[in-house]
N, C-alpha and C positions, 0 to 999 in steps of 0.2 A: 857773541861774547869774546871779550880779547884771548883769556887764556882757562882753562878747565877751574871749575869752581871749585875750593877748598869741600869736605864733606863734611857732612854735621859734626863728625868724631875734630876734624881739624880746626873750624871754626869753636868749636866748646875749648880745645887747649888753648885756641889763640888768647879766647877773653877772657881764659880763666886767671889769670896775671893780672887782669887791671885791678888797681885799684883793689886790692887784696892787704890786707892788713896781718903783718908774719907774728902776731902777737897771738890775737883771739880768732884768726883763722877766717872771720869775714869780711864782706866787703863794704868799704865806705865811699861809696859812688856817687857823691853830693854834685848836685847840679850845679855849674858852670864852674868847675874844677877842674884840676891836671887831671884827676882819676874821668873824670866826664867828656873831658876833651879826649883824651883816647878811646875813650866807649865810641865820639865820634866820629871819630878818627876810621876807627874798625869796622863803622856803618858805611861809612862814603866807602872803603877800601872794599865791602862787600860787593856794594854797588857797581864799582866800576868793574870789578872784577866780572860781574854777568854782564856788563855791558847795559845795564841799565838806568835812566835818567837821572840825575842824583838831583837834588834840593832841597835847602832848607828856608821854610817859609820863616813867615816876620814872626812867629812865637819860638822860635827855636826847635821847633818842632822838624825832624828829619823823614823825607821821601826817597824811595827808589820804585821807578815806575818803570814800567815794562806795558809799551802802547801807548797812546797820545792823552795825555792828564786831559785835554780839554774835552773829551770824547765824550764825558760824563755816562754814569751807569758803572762806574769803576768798583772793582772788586778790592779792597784793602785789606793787609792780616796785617801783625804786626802787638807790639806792645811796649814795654819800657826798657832803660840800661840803667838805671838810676836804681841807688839803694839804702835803706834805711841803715840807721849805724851799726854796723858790722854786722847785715844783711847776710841772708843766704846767696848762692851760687843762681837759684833757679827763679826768681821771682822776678818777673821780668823777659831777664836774657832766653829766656826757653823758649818764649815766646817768640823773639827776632830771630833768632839763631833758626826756629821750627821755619817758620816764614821762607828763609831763603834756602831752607834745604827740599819745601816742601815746592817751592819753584822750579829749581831743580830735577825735582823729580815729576813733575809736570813737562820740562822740556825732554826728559830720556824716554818718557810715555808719547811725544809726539804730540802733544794732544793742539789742538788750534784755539786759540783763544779768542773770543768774539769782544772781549769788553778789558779795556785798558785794567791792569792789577800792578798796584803798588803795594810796598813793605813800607811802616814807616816806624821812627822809634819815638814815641811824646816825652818830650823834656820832664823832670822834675815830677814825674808820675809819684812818687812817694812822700815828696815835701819834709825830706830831713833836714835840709837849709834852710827856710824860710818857714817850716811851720804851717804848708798850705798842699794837702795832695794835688794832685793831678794839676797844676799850673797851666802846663803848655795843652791839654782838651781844654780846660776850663777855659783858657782866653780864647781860644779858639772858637768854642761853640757859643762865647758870652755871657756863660756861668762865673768869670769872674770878670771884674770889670777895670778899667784901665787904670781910673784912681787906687782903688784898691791894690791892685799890685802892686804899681807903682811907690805904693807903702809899705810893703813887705821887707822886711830887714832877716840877716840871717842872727847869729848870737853875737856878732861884731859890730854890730850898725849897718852893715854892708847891702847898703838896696839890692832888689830884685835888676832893677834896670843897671846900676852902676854891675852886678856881679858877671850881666851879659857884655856894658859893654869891655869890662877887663877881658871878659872871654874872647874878645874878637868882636862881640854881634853887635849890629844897632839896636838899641832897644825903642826907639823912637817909633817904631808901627805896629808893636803891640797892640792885639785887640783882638776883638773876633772876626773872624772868616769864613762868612756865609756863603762868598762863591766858593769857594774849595771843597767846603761840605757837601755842597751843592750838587759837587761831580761827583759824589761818591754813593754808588748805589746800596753798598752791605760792607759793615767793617767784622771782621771775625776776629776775636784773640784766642789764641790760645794760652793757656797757663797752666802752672803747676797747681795741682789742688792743695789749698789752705786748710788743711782740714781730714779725713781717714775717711769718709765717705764709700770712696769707691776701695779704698783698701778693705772695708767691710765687708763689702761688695763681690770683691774680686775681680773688677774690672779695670782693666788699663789706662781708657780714655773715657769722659762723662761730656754731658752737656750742660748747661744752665740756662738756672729757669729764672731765675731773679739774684738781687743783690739786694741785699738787708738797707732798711735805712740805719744811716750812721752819718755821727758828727763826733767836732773835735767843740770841748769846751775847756776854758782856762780860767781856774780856780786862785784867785788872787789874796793871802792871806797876809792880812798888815798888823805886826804887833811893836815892842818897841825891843831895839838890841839892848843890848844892856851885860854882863862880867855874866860869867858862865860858873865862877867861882864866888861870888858875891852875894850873887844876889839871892833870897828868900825865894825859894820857891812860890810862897803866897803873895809877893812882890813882883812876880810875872807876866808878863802878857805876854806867853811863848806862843806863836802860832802854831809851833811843829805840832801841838797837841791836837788843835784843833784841824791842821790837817792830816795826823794820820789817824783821827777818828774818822775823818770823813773818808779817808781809805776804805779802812771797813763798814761803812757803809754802803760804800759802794756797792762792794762784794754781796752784802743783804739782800739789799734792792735787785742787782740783779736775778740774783735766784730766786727770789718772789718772783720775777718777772718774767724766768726761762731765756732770758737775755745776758751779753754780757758788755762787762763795764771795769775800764779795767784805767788806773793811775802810772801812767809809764813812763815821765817825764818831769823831773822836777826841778827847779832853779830856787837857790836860796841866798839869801844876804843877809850880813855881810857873809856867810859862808865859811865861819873860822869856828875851829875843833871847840874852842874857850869861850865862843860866843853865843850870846842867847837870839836867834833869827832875829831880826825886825822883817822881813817878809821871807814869806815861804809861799812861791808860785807854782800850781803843779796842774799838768796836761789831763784831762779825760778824755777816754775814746770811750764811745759806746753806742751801741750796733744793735737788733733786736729784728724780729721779725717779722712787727707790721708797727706802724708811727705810734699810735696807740700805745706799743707796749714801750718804747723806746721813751716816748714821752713821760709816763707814767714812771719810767727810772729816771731818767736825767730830775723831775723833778720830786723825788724823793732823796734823790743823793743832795741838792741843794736846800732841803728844808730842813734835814740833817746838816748841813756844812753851816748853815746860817743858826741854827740850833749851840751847836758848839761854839761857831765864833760868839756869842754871845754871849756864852755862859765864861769864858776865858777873857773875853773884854778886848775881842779880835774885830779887827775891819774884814769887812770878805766883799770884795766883787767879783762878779762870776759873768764872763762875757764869751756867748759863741761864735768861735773864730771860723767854724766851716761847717757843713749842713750837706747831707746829700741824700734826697727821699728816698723810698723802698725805686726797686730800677726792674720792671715787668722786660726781657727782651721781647724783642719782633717775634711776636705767635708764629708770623708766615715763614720768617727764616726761623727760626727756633726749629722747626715741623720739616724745614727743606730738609735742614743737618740730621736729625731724627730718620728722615728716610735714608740721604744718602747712607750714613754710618749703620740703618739696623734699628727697629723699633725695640732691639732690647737692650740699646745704648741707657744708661743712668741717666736723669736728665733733677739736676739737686741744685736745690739754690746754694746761697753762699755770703757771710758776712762780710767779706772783703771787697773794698773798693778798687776799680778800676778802671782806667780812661774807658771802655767799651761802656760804661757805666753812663760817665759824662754826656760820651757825642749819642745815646740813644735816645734824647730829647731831639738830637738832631739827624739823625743817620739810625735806617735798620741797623741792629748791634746783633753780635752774637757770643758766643763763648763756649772753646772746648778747655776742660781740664782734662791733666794728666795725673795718674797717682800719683799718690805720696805715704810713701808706705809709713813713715813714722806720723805722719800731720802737723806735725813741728814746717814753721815758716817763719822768716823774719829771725831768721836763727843760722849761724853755719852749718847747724847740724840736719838744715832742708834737704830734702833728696828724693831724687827720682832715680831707677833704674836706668841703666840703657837700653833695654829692649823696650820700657815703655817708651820712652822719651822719642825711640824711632819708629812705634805704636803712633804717636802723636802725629811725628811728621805725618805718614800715610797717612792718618785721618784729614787730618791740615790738608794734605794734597787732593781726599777725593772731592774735600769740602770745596775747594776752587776750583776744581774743576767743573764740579756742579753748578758752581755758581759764574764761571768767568766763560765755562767754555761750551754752554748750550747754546 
């Protein structure tokens, strides 16, 4: 390595600046951005700083490897830099930032490493620009397909490929990449717990067992504008009605359900204080614990939303824009991490999606969380301690060495 590597405490002030919003205090780390070019900016400068291989393949997706990528049987950690609008601190970044400290601390333990280990950061893990999570696994491992993306616009019209190539990148070799998966024996994330679990608990770091299924669908409500001052109430075709009954439907079904479903994005037109909507477009996310139950919500909130448009004299199209089934990890690696860590490690599923999620159709997957003493994510008010967060590392650390350096 050229020069001594920054320390986890260094590398957390460095990125704590990007891309940081001085209003509401979080951050807005939209994929192929100023704020996302620095995220990259901060990966490659990690990289070279260990003296490690840097590359970034044809999805945007970033590598630093340490041993020969072609060796295959490669040990991968790593996670995202990208963040949902005015995201937390930890969501993501805990994750790369753990990666190269837990390297780190692999090289001052001496240990020898028998199987090539890369950090890498996936592009557009959270899909606040375009609307689509996990982008850069999903092309990757061929969960998303090239037309498709290639159709993806952000709130501007701004393609997925035009957003890469203003960023610099070619977007023209887009797609999946089976040899590269190919070389990768076990990918491990680590992350911040979504959730109080282990705060319950009392434990610092957990394991996971699975990932809920969860999809995004888009609730399309067409009525007609028309004077906001004017018009008869009984003269109406206001959609807003009809979509924010179906809000609270939501909210029903889920709890019937023991799932959650939740309206957290909405677009309206023409969008004026005096005006009566002619469309009211609004996002669902909803997550559940086996397909069954998730299905059973999604289509109760929509028998409901077609209920009300109805009864209001509303158009409703309802079209799922992203899908990703219940995600079982690797039994065998699940079982490694469980021993190296301590059979009395928490091992808890988890609603939230994430790339480890994606490449486990294609790559052993694994995943450590860390607390989260409040359970608040996706919020600036996310938080980990420091003692756990350097809990993490060492676990991160024995986890690679278990796995890179037998």
């Amino acid at each position: 390595m050229s020069t001594t590597p920054p320390t986890f405490h260094e590398m957390w002030r460095d990125l704590a600046s990007i891309g940081r919003d001085p209003d509401s205090g979080g951050y807005r780390r939209y994929a192929w951005t100023g704020a996302d070019a620095d995220c990259r900016a901060w990966f490659q400068a990690q990289a070279e700083t260990r003296g490690l291989t840097y590359e970034v393949d044809r999805n945007g997706n970033q590598w630093a490897w340490l041993g020969d990528p072609a060796a295959g049987d490669a040990v991968v950690t790593g996670s995202h830099l990208d963040s949902v609008p005015d995201g937390g601190a930890f969501d993501g970044p805990l994750g790369v930032v753990s990666s190269f400290a837990a390297l780190d601390e692999l090289r001052r333990r001496g240990v020898e490493f028998t199987k090539p280990v890369a950090i890498t950061n996936f592009g557009d893990e959270e899909g606040a620009r375009f609307g689509l999570a996990c982008v850069g696994s999903r092309l990757a491992a061929g969960q998303l397909g090239v037309d498709k993306a290639c159709e993806l616009r952000d709130a501007d019209g701004i393609t997925l490929p035009q957003a890469m190539e203003r960023a610099g990148y070619d977007p023209t070799g887009i797609g999946p990449d089976p040899d590269r998966l190919a070389r990768i024996g076990a990918f491990v994330e680590l992350h911040v717990e979504q959730g109080r679990a282990l705060d319950l608990t009392g434990d610092r770091v957990g394991i996971a067992s699975s990932i809920w299924p969860h999809g995004r669908w888009r609730f399309d409500f067409r009525g007609e504008a028309n004077h906001a001052g004017t018009t008869r109430l009984a003269d109406r075709r206001d959609p807003m009605l009809s979509y924010a009954e179906t809000v609270l439907a939501a909210r029903r079904e889920a709890e019937l359900a023991g799932a959650v479903a939740t309206f957290g994005k909405i677009a309206v037109e023409p969008n004026g204080v005096n005006a009566i909507p002619s469309l009211v477009r609004g996002w669902l996310d909803s997550r559940a614990a086996d397909q069954q139950a998730l299905d059973t919500v999604v289509a109760g909130i929509e028998k409901a939303a077609r209920e009300y448009a109805d009864r209001h004299g509303i158009d409703l199209d309802v079209v799922r824009e992203s899908f990703t089934p219940v995600v079982e990890f690797e039994h065998a690696l699940r079982d490694e991490l469980a021993r190296v860590l301590g059979a009395s490690t928490p091992v808890l599923g988890t609603g939230a999606g994430h790339d480890a999620g994606i490449l486990s159709a294609s790559v052993p997957t694994a995943m450590l969380f860390v607390r989260n003493p409040t359970g608040v994510s996706h919020s600036p008010a996310e938080y980990a301690t420091e003692d756990d967060c350097v809990a993490g590392v060492a676990a991160l650390a024995d986890v690679l060495e278990g796995l890179a350096c037998s």
